[in-house]
BAFIMAR-6962 format. One record per residue: x, y, z of N, C-alpha, C in turn. Coordinates in steps of 0.2 Angstrom, whole numbers, padded with zeros to 4 digits, always signed. Atoms other than C-alpha are relative to their C-alpha. Example, Ala and Ser with C-alpha at 12.3 -4.5 7.8 and 13.67 -1.06 7.14 Angstrom:
BAFIMAR-6962
+0004-0006+0000+0062-0022+0039+0004+0006+0000/-0004-0006-0001+0068-0005+0036-0004+0005+0003/
//
This chain:
BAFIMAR-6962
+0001-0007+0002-0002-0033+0034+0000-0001-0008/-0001-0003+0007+0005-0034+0017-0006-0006-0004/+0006+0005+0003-0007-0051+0013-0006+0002-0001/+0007-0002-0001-0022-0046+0020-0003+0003+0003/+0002-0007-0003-0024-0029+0028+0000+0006-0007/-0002-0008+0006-0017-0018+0010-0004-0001-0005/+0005-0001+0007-0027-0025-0002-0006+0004+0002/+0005-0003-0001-0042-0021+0009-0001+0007+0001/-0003-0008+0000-0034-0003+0012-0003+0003-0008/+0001-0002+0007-0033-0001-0006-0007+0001-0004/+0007-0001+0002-0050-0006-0009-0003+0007+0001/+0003-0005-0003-0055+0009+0002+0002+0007-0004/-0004-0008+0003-0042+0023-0006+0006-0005-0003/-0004+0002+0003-0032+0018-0020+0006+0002+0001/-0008-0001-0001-0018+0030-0013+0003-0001+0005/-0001+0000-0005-0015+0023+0001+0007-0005-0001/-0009+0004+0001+0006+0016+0003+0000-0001+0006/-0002+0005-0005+0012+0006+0015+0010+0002-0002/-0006+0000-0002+0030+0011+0021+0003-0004+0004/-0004+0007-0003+0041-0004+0024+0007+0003+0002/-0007+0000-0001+0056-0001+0033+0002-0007+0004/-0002+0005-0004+0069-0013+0042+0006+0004+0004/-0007-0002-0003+0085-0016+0049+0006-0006+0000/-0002+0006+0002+0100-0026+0047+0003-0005+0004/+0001+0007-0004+0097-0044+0055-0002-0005-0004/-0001+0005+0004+0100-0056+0045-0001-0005+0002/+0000+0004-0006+0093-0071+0052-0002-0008-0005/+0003+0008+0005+0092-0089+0042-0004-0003+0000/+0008+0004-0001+0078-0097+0047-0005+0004-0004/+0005-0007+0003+0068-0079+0042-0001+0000-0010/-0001-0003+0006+0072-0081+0024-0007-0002-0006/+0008+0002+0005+0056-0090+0018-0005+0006+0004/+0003-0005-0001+0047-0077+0028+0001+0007-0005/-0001-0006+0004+0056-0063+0020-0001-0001-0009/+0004+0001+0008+0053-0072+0001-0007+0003-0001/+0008+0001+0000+0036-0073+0005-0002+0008+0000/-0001-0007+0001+0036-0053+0010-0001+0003-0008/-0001-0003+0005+0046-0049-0006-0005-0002-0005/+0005+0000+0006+0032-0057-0017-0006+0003+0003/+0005-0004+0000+0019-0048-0008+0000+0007-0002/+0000-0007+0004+0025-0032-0011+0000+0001-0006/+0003-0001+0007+0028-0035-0029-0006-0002-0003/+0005+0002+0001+0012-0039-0029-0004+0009-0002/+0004-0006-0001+0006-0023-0022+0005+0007-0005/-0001-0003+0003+0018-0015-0033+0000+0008+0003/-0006-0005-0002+0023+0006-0030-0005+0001+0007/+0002-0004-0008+0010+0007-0014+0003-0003+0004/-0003+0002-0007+0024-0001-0006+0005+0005-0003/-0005-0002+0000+0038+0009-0001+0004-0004+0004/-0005+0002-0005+0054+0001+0003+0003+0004+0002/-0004-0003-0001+0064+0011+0013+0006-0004+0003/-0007+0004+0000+0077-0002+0017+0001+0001+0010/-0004+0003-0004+0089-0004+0033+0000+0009+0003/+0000-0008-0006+0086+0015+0045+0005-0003+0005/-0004-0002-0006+0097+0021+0059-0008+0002+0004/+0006-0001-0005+0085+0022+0075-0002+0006-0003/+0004-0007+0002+0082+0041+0071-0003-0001-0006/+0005+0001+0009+0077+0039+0053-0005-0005+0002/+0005+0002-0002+0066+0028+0058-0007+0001+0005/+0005-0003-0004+0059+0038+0072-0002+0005-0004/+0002-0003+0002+0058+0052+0062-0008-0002-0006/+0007+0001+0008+0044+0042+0048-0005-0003+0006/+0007-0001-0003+0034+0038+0065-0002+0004+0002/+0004-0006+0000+0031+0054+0068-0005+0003-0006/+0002-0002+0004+0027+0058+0052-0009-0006-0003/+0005+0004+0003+0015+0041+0049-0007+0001+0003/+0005-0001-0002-0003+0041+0050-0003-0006+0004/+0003+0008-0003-0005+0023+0056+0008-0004+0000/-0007+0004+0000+0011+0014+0064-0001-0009+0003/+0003+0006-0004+0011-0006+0066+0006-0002-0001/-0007+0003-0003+0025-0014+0074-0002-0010+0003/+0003+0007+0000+0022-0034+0071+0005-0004+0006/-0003+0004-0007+0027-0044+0086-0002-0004+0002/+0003+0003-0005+0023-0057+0096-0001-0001+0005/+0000-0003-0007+0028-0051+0113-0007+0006+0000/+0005-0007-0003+0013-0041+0122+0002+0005+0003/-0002-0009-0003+0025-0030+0131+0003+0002-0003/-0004-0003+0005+0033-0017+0119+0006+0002+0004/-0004-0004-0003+0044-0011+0132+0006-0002-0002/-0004-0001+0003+0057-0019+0122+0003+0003-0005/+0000-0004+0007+0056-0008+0109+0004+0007+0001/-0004-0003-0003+0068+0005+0112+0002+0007-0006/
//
């Protein structure tokens, strides 16, 4: 997404933002993963929102309001998604 789905978003409409949330799962092996993240987003500069580390509600609360929700995963069932 943040590599190579935002810029071409942005192409389309320069105001489109991207709301990053998380949660707190601090996983070691993850941390080049998440480097790599944090320099995309300073790439993309303020059409990312961080919103940091939600309680489930808060978090439900911005998928109701989102206009397009993506939940990156590798499992095909969601059903663990709670």
């Amino acid at each position: 997404m943040l590599r190579d789905i935002m810029p071409r978003l942005l192409e389309r409409d320069s105001e489109f933002q991207l709301y990053l949330a998380g949660y707190e799962h601090d996983v070691p092996t993850l941390g080049g993963f998440y480097g790599e993240c944090d320099r995309l987003v300073a790439r993309l500069g303020d059409r990312v929102v961080r919103l940091g580390a939600l309680r489930k509600a808060e978090l439900y609360e911005h998928f109701l309001s989102a206009g397009v929700f993506l939940y990156p995963d590798t499992v095909t069932n969601a059903a663990h998604v709670s």
